[in-house]
C-alpha positions as CSV (number, residue, x, y, z in Angstrom):
1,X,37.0,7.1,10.1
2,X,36.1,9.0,6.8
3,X,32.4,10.2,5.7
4,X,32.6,7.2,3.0
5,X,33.7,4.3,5.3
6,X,30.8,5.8,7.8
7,X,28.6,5.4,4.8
8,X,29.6,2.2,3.6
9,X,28.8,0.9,7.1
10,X,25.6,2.3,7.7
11,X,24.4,0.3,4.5
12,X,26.2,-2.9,5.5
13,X,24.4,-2.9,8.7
14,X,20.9,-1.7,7.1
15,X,21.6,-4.7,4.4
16,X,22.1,-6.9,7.3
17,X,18.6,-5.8,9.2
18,X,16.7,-6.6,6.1
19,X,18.1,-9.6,5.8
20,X,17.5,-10.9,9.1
21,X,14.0,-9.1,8.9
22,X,13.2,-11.4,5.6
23,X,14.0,-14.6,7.2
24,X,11.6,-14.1,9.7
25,X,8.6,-14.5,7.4
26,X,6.7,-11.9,8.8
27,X,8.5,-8.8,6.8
28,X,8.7,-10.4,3.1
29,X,11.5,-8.8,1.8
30,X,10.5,-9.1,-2.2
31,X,7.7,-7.9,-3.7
32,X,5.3,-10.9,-5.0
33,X,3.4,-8.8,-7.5
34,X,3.0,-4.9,-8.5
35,X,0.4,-4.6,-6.6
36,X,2.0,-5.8,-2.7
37,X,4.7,-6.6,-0.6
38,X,4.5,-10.4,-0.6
39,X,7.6,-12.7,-1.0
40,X,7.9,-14.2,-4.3
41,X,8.7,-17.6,-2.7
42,X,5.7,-17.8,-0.7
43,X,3.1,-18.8,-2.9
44,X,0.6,-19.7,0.0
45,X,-0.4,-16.3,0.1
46,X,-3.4,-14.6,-2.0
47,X,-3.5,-11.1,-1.9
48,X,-5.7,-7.9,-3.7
49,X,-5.8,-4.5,-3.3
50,X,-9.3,-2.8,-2.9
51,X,-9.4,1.1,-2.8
52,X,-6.3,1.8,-1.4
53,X,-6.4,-1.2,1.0
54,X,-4.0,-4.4,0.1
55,X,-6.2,-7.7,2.2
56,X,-4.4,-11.2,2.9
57,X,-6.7,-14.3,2.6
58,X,-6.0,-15.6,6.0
59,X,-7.0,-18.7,8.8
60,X,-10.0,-17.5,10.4
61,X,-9.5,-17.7,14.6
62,X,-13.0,-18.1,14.7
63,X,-12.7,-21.5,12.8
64,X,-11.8,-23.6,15.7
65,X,-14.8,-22.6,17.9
66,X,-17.7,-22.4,15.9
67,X,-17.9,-25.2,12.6
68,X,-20.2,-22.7,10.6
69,X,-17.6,-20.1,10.9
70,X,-15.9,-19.8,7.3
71,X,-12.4,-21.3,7.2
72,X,-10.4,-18.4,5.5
73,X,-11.3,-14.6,5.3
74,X,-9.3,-11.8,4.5
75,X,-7.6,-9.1,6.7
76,X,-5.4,-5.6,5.4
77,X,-1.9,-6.7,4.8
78,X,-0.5,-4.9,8.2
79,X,-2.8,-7.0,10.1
80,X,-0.9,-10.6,8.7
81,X,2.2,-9.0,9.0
82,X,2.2,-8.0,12.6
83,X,2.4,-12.1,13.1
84,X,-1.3,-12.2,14.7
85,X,-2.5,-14.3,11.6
86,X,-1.2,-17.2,9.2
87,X,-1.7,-17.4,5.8
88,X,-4.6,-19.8,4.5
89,X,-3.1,-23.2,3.0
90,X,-5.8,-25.0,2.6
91,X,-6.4,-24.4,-1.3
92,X,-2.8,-23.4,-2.6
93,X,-2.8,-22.2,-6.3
94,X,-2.7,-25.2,-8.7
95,X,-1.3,-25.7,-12.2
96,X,-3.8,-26.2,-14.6
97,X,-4.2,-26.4,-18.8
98,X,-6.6,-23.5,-20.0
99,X,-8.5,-25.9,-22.3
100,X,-9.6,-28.1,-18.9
101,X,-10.9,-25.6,-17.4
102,X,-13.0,-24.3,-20.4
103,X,-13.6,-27.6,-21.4
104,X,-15.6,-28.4,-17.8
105,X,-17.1,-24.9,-18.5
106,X,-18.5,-25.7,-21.9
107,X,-19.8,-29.2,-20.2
108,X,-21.6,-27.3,-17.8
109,X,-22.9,-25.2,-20.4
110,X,-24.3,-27.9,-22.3
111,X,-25.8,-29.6,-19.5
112,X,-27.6,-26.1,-18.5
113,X,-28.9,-25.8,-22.0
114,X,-29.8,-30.1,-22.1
115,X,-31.9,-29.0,-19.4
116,X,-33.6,-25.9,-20.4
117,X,-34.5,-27.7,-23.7
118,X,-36.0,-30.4,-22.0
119,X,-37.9,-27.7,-19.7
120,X,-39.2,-26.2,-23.2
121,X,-42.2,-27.2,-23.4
122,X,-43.7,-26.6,-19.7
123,X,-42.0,-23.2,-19.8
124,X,-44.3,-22.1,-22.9
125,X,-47.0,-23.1,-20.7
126,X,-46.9,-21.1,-18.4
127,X,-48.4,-17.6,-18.8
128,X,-46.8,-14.1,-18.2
129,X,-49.0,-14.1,-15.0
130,X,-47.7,-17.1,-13.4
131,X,-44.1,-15.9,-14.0
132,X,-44.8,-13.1,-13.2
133,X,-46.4,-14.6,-10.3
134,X,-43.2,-16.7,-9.1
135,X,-40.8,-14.4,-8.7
136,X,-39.6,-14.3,-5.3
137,X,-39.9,-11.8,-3.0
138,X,-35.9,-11.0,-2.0
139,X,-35.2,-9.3,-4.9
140,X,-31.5,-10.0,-6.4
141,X,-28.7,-8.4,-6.8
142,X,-28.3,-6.7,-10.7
143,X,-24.8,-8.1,-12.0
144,X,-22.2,-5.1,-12.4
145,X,-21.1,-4.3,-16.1
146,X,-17.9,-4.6,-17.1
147,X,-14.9,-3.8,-20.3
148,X,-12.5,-5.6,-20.8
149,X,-9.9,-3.0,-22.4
150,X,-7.9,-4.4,-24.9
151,X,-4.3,-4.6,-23.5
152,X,-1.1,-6.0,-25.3
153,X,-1.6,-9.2,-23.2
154,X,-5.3,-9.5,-23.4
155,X,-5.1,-9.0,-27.0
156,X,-2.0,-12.0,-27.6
157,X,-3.0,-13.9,-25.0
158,X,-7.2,-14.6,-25.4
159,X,-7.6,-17.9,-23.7
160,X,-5.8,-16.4,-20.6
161,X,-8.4,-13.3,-20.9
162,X,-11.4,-15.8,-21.8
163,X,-10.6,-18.2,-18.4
164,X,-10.4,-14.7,-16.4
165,X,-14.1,-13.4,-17.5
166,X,-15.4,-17.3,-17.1
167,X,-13.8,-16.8,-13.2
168,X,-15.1,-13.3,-12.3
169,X,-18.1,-14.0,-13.4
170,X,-18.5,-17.3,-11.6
171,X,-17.3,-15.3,-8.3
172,X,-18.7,-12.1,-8.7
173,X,-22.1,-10.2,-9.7
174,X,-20.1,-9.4,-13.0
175,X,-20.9,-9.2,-16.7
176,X,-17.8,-8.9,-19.0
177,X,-18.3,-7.8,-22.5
178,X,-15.6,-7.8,-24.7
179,X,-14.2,-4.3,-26.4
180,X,-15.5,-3.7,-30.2
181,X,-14.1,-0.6,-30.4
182,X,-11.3,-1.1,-33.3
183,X,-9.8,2.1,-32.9
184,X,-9.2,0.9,-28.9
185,X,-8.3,-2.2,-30.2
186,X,-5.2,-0.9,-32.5
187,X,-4.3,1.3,-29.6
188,X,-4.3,-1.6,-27.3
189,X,-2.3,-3.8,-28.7
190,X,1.2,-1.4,-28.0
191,X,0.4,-1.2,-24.6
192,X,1.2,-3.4,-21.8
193,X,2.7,-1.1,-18.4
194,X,-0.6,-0.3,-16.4
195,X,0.3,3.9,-16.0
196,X,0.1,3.7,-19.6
197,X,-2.9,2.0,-19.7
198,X,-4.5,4.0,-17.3
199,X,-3.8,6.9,-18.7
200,X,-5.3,5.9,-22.0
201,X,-8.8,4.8,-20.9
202,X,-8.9,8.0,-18.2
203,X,-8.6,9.8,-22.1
204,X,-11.1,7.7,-23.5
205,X,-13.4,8.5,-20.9
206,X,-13.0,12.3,-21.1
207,X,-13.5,12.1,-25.1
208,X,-16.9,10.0,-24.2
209,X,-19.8,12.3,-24.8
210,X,-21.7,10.2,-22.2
211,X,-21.1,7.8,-19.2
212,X,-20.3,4.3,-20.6
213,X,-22.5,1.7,-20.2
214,X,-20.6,-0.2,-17.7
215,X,-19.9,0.0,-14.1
216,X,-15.8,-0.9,-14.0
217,X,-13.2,-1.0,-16.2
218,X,-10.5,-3.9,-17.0
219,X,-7.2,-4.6,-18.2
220,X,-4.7,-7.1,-17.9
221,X,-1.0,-6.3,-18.1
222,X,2.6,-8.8,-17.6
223,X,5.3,-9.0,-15.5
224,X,8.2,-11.3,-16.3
225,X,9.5,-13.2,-12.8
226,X,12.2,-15.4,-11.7
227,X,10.2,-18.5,-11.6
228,X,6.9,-17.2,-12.9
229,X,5.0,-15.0,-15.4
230,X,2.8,-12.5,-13.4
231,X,-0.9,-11.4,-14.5
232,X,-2.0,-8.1,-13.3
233,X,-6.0,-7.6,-13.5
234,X,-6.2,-3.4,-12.7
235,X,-10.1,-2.4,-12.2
236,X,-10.5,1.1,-12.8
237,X,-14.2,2.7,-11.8
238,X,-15.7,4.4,-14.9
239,X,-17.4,7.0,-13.5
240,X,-14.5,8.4,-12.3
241,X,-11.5,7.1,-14.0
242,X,-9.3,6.2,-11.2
243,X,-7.8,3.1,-10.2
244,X,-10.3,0.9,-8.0
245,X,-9.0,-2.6,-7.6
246,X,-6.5,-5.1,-8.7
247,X,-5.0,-8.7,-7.7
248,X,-2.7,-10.4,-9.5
249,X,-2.4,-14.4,-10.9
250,X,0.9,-16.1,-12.1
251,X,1.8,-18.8,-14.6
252,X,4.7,-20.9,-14.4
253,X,7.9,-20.8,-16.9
254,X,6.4,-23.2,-19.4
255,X,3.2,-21.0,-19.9
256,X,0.6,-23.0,-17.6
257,X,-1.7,-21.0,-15.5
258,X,-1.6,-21.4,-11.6
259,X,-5.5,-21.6,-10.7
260,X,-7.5,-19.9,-9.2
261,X,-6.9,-16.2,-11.6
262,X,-9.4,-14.7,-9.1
263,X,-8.4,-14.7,-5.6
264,X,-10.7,-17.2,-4.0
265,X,-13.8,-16.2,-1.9
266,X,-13.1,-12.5,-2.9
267,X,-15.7,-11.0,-0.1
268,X,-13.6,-6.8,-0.3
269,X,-14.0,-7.4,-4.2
270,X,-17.5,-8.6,-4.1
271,X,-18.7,-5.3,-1.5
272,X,-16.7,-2.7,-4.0
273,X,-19.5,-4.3,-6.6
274,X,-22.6,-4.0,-4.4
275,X,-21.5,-0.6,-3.2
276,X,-21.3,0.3,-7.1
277,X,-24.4,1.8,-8.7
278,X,-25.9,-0.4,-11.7
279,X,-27.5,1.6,-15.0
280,X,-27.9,0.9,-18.8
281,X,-28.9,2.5,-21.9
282,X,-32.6,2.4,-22.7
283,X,-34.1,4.2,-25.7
284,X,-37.9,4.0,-27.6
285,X,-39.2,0.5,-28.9
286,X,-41.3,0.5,-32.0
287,X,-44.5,-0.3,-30.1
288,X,-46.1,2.7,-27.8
289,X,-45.3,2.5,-24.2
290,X,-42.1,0.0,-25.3
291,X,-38.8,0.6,-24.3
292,X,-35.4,-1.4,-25.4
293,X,-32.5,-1.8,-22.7
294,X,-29.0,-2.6,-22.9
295,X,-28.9,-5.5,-20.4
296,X,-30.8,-8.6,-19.8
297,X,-30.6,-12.2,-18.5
298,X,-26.9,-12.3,-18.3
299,X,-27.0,-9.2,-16.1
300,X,-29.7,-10.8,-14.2
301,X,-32.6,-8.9,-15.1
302,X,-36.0,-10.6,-14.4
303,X,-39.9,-10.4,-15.2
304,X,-41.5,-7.6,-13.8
305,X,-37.8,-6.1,-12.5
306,X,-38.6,-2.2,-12.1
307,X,-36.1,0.5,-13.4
308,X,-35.8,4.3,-12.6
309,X,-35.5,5.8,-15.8
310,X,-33.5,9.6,-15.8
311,X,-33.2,11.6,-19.0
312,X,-29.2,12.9,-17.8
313,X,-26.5,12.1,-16.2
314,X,-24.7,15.2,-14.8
315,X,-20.8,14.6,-13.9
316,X,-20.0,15.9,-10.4
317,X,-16.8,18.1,-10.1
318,X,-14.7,18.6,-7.1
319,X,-15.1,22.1,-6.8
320,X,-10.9,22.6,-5.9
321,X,-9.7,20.9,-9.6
322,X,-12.6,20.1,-11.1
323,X,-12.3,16.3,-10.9
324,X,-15.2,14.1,-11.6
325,X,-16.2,12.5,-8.2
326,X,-19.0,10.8,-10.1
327,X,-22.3,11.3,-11.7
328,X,-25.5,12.2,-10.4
329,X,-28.8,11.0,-12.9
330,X,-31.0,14.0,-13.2
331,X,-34.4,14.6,-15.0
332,X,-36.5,11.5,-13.4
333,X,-39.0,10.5,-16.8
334,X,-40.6,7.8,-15.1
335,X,-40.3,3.8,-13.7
336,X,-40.2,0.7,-16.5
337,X,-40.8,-2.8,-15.8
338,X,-38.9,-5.5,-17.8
339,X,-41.5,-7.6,-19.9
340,X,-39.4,-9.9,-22.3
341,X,-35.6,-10.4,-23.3
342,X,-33.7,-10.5,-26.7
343,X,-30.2,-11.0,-27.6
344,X,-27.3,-11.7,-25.9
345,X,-27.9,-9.3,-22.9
346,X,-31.1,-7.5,-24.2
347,X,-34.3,-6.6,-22.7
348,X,-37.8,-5.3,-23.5
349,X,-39.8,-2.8,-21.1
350,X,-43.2,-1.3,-20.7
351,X,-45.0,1.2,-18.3
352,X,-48.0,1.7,-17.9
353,X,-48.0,4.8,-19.2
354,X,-46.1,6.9,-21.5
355,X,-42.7,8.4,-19.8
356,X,-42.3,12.1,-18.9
357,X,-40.5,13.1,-21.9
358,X,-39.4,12.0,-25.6
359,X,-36.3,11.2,-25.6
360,X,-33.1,8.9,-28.0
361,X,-31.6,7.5,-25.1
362,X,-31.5,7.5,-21.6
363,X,-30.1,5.9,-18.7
364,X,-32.3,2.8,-17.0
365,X,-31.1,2.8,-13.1
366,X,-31.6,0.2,-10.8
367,X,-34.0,0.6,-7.4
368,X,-32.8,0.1,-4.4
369,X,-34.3,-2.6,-1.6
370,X,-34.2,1.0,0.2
371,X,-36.0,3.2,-2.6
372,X,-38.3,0.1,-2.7
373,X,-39.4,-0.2,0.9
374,X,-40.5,3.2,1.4
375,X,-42.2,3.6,-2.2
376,X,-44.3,0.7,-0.2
């Protein structure tokens, strides 16, 4: 037998194994999305990759024994496919118009602003000491910033980008803002492959002369399919630059969405946010001892929230390459606490006394339940 009939064999029988191996169900044998392994015919399965780590939303064991016990939760991808797990059924992806969904979004809209109307009145009588008064003692989580970079598909496509914000922040601590930048906004719209992409906001971030003012980074990109159109939502962290996150949402041939866009109950996604340090720019109101901050109610700032203010934030290098691991706030001026709100996300500050140092800008930082409790 000659070297190239051995050859052509040895990938006869290899195509054979895969085969076999794909019926099976427990190898998939086509990748789902860019971002896993999954079969393309197996829509029951919700995936996202978190730092490194791809999860499966699976049936929770623990389900059957204990009623409290939360139906579904998610495991690293080896774990479903060593067979151990099944995939959770139970709320398949379903087609759905964009304009329903923002339509029940702008109903509950109205009905939240119907209600603080009709609150008006009893809310302007009560005086900065009883709300300060009333706020409760477990002290909420601040809502992680985040861009949306403009992308080719974010950019032609707005109501798909729109229904993604209205999701993550209805599953997440999250506050998208939208890009303004029109120089990123002409560069965005000629790009759509995610290296690309990546690539241009790790430039963007270099040529920043300071450390944004949000926490992550977003971008959409598309993937034509066989039988669907796949979405691509990449998270990159912005202190760093590097590629955080990402799941992926499809749409079928005739353009309508499959919902959920966010993977449901999206518990690795939601402890990449907690784990994330929250900070904002704050610079000198007109008033002495007033201070103006970059965030507010939609980033869930309250009265009498306290802020660590520091003067710099110093980017720390890997001392082998010199890539930035991060940043570390330096210069400590002093601690804020929020006293009114303006604006779509804006807030107004005062301390009791002047802060350490004059200063444009500088960065407000959250304190921790931790930094809290021994202050105390």
């Amino acid at each position: 037998m000659t070297n190239k009939q051995t050859a052509l064999l040895g990938v006869l029988f290899i195509t054979t194994a895969f085969c076999l191996l794909a019926s099976c169900n427990r190898i998939p044998f086509l990748p789902r999305l860019e971002i896993d392994n999954f079969a393309e015919t197996n829509g029951s399965i919700e995936t996202m990759e978190v730092r490194g780590v791809i999860y499966a939303r699976v049936v929770n064991p623990q389900a059957a024994l204990d009623p409290e016990a939360p139906p579904a939760i998610w495991v690293p991808a080896q774990v479903y496919q060593s067979g151990k797990h099944s995939a959770y059924t139970a709320d398949l992806p379903k087609t759905a118009a964009a304009t329903e969904l923002a339509d029940n979004r702008l109903a509950n809209d109205n009905t939240t602003e119907m209600l603080t109307a009709g609150n008006s009145t009893l809310a302007t009588e009560t005086s900065a000491e009883e709300q300060l008064a009333e706020i409760p003692t477990e002290i909420p989580p601040l809502r992680r910033r985040v861009l949306l970079f403009p992308s080719q598909t974010s950019l032609q496509q707005p109501e798909i980008a729109t229904l993604l914000n209205l999701e993550l922040e209805d599953k997440l601590p999250l506050r998208v803002a939208d890009c303004h930048d029109q120089a990123l906004l002409d560069k965005g719209r000629l790009l759509n492959q995610r290296s690309e992409i990546a690539t241009a906001i790790k430039t963007w971030l270099n040529d920043s002369p300071e450390l944004p003012m949000v926490q992550f980074i977003i971008f959409l990109t598309t993937t034509p399919g066989r039988n669907y159109n796949y979405y691509t939502c990449s998270w990159i962290d912005a202190q760093t630059g590097s590629h955080t996150a990402s799941f992926s949402f499809r749409a079928n041939l005739n353009g309508q969405l499959l919902l959920p866009l966010v993977p449901n109950d999206p518990i690795p996604l939601l402890r990449l946010v907690d784990s994330t340090l929250w900070w904002c720019r704050i610079i000198n109101g007109d008033e002495e001892n007033s201070y103006l901050l970059s965030a507010g109610h939609r980033s869930d700032l309250r009265y009498g929230r306290n802020l660590q203010v520091f003067q710099r934030a110093a980017p720390i290098k890997d001392p082998k390459n010199s890539k930035i691991l991060g940043f570390e706030f330096t210069k400590p001026l002093g601690v804020v606490s929020i006293v009114d709100f303006f604006g779509d996300d804006s807030s107004i500050a005062q301390t009791l006394t002047p802060l350490s140092n004059n200063f444009d800008q500088a960065y407000a930082v959250e304190i921790t339940a931790v930094e809290t409790d021994i202050k105390k």
